[in-house]
Biotite code that builds the C-alpha atoms (Angstrom):
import biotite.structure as struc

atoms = struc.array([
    struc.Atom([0.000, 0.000, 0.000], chain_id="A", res_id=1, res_name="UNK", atom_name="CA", element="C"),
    struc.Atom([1.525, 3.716, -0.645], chain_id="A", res_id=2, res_name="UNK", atom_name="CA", element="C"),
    struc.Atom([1.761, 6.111, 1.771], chain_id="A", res_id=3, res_name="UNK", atom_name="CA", element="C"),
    struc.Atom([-1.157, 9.081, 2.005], chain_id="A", res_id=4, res_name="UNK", atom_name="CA", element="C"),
    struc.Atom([1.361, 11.813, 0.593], chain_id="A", res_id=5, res_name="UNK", atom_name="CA", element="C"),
    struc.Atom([2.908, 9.670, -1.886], chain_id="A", res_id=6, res_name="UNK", atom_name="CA", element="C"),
    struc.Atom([-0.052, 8.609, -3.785], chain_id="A", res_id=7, res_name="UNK", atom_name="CA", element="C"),
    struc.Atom([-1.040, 12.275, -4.399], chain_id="A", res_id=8, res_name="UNK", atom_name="CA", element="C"),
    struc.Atom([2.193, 11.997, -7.148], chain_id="A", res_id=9, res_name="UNK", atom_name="CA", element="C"),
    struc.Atom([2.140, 8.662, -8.348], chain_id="A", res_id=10, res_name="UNK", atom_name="CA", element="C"),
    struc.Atom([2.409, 8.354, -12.213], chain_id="A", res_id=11, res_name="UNK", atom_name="CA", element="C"),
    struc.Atom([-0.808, 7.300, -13.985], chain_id="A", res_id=12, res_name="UNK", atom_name="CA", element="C"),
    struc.Atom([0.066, 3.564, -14.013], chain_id="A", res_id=13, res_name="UNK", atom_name="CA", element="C"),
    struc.Atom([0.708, 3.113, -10.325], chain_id="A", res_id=14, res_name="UNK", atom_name="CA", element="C"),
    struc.Atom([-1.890, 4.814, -9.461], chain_id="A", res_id=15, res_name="UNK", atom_name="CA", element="C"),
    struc.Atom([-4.124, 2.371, -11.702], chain_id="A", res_id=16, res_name="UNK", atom_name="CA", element="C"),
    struc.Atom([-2.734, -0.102, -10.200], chain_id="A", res_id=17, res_name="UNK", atom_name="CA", element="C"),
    struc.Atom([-3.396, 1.698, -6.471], chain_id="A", res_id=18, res_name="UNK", atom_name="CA", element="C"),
    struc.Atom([-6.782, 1.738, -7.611], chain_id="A", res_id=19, res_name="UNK", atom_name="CA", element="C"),
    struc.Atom([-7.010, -1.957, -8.260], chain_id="A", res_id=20, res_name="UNK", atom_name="CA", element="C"),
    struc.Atom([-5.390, -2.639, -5.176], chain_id="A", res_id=21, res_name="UNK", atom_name="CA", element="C"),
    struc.Atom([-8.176, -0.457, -3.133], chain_id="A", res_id=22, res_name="UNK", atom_name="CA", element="C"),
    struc.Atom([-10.859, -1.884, -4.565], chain_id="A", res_id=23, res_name="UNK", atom_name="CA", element="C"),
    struc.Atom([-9.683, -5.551, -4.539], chain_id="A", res_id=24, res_name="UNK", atom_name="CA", element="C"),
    struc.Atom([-8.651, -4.802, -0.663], chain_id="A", res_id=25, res_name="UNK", atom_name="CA", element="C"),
    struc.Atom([-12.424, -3.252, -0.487], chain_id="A", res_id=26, res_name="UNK", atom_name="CA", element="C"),
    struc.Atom([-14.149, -5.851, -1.806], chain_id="A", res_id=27, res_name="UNK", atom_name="CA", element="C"),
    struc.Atom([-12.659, -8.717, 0.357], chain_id="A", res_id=28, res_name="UNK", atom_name="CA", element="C"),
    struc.Atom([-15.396, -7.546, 3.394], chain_id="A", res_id=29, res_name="UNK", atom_name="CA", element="C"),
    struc.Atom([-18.070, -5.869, 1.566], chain_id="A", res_id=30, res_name="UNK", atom_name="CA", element="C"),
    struc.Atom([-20.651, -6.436, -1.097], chain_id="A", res_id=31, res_name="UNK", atom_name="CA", element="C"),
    struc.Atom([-18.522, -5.039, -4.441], chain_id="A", res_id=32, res_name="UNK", atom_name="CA", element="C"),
    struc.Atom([-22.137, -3.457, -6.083], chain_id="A", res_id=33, res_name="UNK", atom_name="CA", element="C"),
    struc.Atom([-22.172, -1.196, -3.109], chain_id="A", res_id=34, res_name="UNK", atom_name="CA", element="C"),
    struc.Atom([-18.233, -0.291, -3.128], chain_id="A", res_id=35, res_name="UNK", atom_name="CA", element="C"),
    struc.Atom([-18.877, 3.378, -4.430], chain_id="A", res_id=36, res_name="UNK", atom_name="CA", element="C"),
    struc.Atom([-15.867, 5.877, -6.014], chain_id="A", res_id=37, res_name="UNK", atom_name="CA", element="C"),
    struc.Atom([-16.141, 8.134, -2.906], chain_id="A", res_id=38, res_name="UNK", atom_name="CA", element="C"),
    struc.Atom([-15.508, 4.620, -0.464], chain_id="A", res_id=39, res_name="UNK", atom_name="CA", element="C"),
    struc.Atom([-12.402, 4.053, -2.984], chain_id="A", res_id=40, res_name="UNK", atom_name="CA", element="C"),
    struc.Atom([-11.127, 7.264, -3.158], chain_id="A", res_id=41, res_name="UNK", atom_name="CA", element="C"),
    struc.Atom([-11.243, 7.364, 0.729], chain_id="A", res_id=42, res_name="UNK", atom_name="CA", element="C"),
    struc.Atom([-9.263, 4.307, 1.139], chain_id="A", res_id=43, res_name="UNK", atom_name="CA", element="C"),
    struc.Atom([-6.550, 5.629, -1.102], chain_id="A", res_id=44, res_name="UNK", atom_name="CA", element="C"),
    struc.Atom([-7.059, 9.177, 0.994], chain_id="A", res_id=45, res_name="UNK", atom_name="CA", element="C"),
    struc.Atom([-7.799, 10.940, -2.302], chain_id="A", res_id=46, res_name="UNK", atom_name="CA", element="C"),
    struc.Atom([-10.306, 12.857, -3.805], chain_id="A", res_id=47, res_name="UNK", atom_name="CA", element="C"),
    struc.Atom([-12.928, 11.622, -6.054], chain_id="A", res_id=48, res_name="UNK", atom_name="CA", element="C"),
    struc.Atom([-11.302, 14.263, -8.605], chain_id="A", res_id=49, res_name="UNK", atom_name="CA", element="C"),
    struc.Atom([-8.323, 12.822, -8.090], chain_id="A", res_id=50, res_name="UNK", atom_name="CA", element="C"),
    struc.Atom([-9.754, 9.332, -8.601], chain_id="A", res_id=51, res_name="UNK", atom_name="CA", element="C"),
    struc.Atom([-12.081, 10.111, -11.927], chain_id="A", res_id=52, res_name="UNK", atom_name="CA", element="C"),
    struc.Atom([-8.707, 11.732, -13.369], chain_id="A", res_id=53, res_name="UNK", atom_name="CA", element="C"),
    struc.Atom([-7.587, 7.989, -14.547], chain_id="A", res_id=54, res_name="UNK", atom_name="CA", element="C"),
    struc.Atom([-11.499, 6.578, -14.475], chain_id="A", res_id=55, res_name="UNK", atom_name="CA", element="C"),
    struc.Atom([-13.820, 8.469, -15.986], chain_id="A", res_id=56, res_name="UNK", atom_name="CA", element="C"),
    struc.Atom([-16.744, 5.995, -14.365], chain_id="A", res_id=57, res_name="UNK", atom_name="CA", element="C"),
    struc.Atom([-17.092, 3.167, -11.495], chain_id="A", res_id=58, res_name="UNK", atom_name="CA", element="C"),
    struc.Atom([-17.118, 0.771, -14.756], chain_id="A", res_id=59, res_name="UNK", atom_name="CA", element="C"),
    struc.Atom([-14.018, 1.960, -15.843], chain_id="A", res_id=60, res_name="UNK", atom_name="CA", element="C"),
    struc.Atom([-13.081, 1.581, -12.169], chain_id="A", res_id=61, res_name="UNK", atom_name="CA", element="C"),
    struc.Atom([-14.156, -2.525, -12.376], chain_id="A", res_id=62, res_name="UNK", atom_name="CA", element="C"),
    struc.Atom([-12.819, -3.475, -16.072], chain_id="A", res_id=63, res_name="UNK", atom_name="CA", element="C"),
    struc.Atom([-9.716, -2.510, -15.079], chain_id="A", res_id=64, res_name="UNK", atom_name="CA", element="C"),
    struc.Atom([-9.796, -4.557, -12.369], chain_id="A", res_id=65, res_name="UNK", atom_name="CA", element="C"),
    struc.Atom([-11.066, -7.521, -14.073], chain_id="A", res_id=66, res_name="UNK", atom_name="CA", element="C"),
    struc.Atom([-7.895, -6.489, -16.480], chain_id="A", res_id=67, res_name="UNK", atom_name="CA", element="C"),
    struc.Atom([-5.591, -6.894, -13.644], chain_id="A", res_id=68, res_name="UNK", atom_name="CA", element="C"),
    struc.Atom([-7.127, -10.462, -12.552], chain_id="A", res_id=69, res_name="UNK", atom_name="CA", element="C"),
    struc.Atom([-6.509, -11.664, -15.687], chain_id="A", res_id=70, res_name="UNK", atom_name="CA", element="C"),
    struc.Atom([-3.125, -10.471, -16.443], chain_id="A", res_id=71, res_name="UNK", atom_name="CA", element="C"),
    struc.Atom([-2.166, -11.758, -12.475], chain_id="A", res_id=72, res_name="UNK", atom_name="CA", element="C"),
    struc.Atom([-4.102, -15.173, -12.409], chain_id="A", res_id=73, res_name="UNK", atom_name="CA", element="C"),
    struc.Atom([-2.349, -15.992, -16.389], chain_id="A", res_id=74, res_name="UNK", atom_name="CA", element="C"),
    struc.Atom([1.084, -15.428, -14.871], chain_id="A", res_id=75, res_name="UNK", atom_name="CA", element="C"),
    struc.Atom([0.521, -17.266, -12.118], chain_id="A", res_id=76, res_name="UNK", atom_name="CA", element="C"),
    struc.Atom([-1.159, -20.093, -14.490], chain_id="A", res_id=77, res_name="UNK", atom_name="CA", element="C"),
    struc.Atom([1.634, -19.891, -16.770], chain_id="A", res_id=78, res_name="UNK", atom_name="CA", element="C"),
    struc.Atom([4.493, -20.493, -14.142], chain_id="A", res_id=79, res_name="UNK", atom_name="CA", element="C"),
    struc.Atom([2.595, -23.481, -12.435], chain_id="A", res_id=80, res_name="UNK", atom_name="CA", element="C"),
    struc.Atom([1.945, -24.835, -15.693], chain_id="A", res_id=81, res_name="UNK", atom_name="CA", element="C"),
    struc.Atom([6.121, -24.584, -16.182], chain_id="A", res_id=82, res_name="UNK", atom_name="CA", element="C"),
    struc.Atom([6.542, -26.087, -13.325], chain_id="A", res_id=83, res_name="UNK", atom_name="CA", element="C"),
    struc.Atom([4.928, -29.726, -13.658], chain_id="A", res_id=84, res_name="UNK", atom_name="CA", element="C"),
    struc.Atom([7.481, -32.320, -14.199], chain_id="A", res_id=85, res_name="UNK", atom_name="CA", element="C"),
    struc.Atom([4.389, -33.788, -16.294], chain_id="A", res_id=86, res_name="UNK", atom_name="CA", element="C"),
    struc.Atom([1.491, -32.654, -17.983], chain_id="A", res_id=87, res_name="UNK", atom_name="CA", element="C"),
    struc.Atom([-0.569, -33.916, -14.661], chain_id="A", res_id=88, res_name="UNK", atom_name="CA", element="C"),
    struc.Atom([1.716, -32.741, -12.233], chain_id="A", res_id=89, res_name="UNK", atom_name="CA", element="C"),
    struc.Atom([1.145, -29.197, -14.049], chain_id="A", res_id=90, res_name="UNK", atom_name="CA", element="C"),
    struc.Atom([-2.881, -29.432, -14.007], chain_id="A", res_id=91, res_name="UNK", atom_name="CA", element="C"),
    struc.Atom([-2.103, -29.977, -10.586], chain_id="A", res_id=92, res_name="UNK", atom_name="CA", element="C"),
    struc.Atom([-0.132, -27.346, -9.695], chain_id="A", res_id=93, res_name="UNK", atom_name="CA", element="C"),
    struc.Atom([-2.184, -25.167, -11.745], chain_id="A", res_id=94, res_name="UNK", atom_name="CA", element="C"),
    struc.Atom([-5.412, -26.102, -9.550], chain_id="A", res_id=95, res_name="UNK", atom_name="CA", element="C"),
    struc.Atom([-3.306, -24.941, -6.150], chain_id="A", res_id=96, res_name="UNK", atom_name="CA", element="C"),
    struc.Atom([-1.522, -22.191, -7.941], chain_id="A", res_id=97, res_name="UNK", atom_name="CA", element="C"),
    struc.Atom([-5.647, -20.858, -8.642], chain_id="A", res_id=98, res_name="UNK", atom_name="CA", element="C"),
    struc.Atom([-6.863, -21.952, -4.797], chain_id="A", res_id=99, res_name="UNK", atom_name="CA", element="C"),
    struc.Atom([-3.388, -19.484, -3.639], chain_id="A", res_id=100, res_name="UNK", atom_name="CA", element="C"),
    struc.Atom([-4.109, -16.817, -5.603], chain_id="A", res_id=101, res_name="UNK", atom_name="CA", element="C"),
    struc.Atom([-8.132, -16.735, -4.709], chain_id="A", res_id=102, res_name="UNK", atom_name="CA", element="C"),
    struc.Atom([-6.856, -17.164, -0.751], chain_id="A", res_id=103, res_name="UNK", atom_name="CA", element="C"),
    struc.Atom([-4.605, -14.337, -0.877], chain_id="A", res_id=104, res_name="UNK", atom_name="CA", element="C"),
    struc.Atom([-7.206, -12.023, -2.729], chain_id="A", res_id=105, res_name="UNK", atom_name="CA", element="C"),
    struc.Atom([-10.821, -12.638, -1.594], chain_id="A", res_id=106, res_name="UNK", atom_name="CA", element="C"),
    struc.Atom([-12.075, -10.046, -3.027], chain_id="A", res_id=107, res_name="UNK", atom_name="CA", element="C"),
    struc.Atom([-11.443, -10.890, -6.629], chain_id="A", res_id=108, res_name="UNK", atom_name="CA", element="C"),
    struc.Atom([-13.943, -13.851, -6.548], chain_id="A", res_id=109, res_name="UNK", atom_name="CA", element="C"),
    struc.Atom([-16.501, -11.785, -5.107], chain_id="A", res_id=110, res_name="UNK", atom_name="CA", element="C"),
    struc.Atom([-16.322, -8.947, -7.641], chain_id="A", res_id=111, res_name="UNK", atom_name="CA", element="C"),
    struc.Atom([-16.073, -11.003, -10.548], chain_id="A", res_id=112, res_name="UNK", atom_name="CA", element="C"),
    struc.Atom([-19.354, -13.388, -9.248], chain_id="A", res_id=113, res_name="UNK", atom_name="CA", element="C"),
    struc.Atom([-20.976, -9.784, -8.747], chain_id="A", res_id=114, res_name="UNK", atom_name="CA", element="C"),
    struc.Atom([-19.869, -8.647, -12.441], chain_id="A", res_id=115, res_name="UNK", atom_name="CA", element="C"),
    struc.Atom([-20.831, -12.044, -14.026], chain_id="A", res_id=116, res_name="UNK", atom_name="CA", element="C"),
    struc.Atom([-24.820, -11.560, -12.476], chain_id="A", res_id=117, res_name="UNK", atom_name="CA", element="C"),
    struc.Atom([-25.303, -8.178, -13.269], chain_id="A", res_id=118, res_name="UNK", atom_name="CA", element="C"),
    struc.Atom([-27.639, -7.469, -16.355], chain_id="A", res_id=119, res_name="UNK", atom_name="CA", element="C"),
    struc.Atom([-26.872, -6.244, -19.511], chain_id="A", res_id=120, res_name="UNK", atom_name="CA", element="C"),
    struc.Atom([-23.372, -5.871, -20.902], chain_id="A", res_id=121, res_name="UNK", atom_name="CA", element="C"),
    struc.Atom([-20.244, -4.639, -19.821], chain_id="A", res_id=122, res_name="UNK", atom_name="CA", element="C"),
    struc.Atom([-16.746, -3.935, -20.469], chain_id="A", res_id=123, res_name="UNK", atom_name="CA", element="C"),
    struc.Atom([-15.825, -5.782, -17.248], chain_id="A", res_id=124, res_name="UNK", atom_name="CA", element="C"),
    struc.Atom([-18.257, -8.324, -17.772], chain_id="A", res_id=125, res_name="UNK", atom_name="CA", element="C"),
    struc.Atom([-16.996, -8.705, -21.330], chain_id="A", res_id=126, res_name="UNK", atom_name="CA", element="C"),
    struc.Atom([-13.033, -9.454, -19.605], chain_id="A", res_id=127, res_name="UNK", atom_name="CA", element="C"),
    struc.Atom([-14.543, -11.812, -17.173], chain_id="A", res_id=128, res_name="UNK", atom_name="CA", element="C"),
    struc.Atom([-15.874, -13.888, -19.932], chain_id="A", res_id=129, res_name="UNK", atom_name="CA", element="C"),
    struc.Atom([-12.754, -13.402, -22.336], chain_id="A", res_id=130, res_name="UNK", atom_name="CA", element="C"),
    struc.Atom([-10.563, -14.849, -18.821], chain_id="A", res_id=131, res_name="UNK", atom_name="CA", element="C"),
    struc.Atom([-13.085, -17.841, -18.128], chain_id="A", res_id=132, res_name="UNK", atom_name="CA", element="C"),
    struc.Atom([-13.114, -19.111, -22.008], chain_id="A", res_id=133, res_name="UNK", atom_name="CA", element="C"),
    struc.Atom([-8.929, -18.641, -22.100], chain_id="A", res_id=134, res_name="UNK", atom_name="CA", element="C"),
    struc.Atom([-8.993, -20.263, -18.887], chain_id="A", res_id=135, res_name="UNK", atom_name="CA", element="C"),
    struc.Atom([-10.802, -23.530, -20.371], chain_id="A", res_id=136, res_name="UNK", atom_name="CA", element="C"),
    struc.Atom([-8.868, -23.612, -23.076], chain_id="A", res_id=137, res_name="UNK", atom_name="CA", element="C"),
    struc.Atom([-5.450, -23.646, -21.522], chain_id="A", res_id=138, res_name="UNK", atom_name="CA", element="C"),
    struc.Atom([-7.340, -26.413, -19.280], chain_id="A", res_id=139, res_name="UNK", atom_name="CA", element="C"),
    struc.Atom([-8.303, -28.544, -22.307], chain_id="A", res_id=140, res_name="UNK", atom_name="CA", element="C"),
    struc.Atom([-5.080, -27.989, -24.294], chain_id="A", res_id=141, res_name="UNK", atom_name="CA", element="C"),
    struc.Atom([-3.337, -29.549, -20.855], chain_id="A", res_id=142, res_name="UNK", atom_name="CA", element="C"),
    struc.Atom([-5.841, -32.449, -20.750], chain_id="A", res_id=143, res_name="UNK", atom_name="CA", element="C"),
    struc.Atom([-5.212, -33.168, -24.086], chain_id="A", res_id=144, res_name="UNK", atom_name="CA", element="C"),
    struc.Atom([-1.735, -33.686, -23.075], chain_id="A", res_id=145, res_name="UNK", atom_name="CA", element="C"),
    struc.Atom([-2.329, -35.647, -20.184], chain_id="A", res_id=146, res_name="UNK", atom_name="CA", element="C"),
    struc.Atom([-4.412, -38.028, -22.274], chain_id="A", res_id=147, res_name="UNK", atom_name="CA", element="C"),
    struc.Atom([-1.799, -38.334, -25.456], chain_id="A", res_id=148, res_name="UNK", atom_name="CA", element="C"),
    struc.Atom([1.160, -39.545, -22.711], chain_id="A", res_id=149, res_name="UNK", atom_name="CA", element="C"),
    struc.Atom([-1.489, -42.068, -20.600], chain_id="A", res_id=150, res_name="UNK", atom_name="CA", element="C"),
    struc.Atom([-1.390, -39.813, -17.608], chain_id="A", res_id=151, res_name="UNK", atom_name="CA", element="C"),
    struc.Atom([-5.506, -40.268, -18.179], chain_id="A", res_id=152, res_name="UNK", atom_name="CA", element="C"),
    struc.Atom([-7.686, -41.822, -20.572], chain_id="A", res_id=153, res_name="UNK", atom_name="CA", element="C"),
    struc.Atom([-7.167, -41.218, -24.329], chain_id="A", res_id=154, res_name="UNK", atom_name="CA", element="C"),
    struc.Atom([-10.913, -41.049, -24.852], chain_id="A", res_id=155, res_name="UNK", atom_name="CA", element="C"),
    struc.Atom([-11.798, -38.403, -21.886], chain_id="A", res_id=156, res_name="UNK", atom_name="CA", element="C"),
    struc.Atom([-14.244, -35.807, -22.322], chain_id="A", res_id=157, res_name="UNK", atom_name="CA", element="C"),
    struc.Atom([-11.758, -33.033, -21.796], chain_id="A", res_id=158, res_name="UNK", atom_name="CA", element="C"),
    struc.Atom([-14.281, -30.385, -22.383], chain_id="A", res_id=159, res_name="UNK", atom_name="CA", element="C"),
    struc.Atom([-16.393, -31.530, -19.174], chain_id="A", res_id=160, res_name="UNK", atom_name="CA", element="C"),
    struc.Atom([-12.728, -32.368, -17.448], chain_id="A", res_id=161, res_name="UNK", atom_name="CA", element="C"),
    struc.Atom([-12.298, -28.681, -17.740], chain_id="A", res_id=162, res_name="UNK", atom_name="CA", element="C"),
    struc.Atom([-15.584, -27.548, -16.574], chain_id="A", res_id=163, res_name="UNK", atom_name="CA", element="C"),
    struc.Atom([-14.980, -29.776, -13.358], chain_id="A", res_id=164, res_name="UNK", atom_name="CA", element="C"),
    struc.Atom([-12.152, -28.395, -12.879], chain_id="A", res_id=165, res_name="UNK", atom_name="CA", element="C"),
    struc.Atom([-12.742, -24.651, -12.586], chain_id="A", res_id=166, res_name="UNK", atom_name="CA", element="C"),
    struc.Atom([-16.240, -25.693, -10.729], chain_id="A", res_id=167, res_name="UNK", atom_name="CA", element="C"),
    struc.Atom([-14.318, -27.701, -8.081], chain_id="A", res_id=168, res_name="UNK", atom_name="CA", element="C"),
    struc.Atom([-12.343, -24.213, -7.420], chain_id="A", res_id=169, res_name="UNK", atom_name="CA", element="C"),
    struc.Atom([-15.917, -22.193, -7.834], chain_id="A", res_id=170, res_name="UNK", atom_name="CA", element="C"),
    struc.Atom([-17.342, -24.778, -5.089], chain_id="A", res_id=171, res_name="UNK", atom_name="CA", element="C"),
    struc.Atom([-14.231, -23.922, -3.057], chain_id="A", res_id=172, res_name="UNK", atom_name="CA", element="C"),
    struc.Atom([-14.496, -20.487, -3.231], chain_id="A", res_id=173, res_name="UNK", atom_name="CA", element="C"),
    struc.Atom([-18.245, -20.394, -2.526], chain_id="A", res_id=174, res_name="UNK", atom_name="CA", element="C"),
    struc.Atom([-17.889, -22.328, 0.625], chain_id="A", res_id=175, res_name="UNK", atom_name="CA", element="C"),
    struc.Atom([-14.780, -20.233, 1.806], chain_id="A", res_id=176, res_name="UNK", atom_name="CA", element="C"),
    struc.Atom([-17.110, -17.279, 0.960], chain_id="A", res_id=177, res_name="UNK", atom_name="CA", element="C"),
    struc.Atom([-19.995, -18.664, 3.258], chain_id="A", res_id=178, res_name="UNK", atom_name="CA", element="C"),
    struc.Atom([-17.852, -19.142, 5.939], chain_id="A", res_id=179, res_name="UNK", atom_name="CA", element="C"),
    struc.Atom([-15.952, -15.727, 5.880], chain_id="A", res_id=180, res_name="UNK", atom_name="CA", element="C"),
    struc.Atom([-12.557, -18.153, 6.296], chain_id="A", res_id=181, res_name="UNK", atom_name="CA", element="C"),
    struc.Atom([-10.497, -18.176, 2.638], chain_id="A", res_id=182, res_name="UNK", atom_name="CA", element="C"),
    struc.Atom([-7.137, -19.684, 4.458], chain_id="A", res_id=183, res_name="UNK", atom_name="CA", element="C"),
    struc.Atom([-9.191, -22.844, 4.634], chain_id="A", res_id=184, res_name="UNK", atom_name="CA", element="C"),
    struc.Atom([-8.613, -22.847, 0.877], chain_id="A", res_id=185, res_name="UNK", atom_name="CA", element="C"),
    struc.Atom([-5.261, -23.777, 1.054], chain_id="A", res_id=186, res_name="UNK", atom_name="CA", element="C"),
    struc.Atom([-5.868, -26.499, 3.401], chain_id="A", res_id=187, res_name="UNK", atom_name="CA", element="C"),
    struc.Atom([-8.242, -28.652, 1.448], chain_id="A", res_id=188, res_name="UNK", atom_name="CA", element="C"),
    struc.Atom([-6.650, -27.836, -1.902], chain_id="A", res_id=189, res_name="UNK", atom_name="CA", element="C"),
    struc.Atom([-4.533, -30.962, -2.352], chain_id="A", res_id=190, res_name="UNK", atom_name="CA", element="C"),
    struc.Atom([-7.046, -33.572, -1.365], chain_id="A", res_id=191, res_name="UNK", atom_name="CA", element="C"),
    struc.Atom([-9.630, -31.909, -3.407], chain_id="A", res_id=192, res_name="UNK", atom_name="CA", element="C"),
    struc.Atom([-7.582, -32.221, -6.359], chain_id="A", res_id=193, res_name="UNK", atom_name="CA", element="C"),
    struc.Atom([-6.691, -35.659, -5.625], chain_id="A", res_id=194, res_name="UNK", atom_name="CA", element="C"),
    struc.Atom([-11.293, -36.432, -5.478], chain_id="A", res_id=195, res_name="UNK", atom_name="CA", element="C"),
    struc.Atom([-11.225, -34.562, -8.734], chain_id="A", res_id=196, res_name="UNK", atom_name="CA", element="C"),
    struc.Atom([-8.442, -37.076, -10.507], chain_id="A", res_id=197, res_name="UNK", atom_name="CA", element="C"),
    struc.Atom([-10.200, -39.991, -9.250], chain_id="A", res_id=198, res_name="UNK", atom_name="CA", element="C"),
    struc.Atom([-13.220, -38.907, -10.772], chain_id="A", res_id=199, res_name="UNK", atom_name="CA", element="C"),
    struc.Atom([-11.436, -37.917, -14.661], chain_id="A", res_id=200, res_name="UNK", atom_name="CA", element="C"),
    struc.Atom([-9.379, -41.283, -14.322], chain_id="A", res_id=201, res_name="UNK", atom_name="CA", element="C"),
    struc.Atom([-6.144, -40.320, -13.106], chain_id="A", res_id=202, res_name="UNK", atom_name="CA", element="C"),
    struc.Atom([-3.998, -42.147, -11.018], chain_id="A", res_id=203, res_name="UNK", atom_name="CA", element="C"),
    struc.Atom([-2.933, -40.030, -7.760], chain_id="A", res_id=204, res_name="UNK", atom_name="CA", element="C"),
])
């Protein structure tokens, strides 16, 4: 977090990027629709001026946050993906490299479950999707693998695989959300993946 004086000078990026943080940071203990630009600018001890200078409106304000999530939870994907001595040793570490990053940043899932219900169409809404179908498609293309070596079967319906995947992590989050305890997350990660293997055919 930047100090009070110092984020009255911070270049246009960082302070994009301050912005994310503060609403992220916001979000993680109250209901994102109601987060408004004067709550945000408070938390960064700005003015609303000040904040409208880089986002012209609250939209602006959430697409660049769902902008952010996808740019952090990629990188993240991309190094746990690099990481798997195997194609199934990176789905796994690609499933706990997703639980870590929801558990350190609750309120990411709970603005982009907000953005996702909200009627009509959005730029925001519009990145969420653009993340989720990426997202299954990195999962398939890693399935696909997994299949061609005999990690799991050749004839598996990688397209549900994938959905089952990212809803076993949905599932997660939704409990940890009910609950109000996201470190829990962490905790049940591994053996939920190893249920989830089971049930697409791996060995664990």
């Amino acid at each position: 977090m930047y100090p009070a004086m110092a984020r009255q000078n911070l270049p246009a990026a960082q302070r994009r990027e301050a912005t994310v943080d503060a609403v992220v940071a916001l979000a993680a203990t109250r209901n994102p629709a109601e987060i408004t630009t004067g709550q945000i600018a408070e938390h960064m001890q700005l003015t609303q001026g000040a904040l409208f200078r880089h986002f012209p409106t609250k939209d602006a304000v959430w697409d660049a946050v769902m902008v952010w999530t996808a740019d952090q939870l990629t990188r993240r994907l991309d190094q746990a993906e690099a990481s798997g001595s195997s194609p199934l040793s990176a789905l796994e570490q690609m499933f706990l490299a997703h639980v870590d990053f929801v558990a350190a940043r609750p309120g990411v899932p709970r603005i982009m479950f907000g953005e996702l219900q909200r009627t009509g169409d959005t730029a925001a809404k519009r990145s969420a999707r653009a993340l989720i179908n990426a997202y299954r498609t990195r999962l398939i293309r890693v399935l696909d693998r997994c299949g061609a070596n005999g990690e799991l079967p050749a004839d598996l319906d990688t397209e549900a695989a994938a959905t089952l995947f990212v809803g076993t992590i949905q599932g997660l989050v939704m409990q940890a959300m009910m609950s109000g305890d996201f470190t829990e997350m962490r905790t049940m990660a591994g053996r939920v993946f190893s249920i989830y293997l089971k049930g697409i055919g791996g060995k664990p």
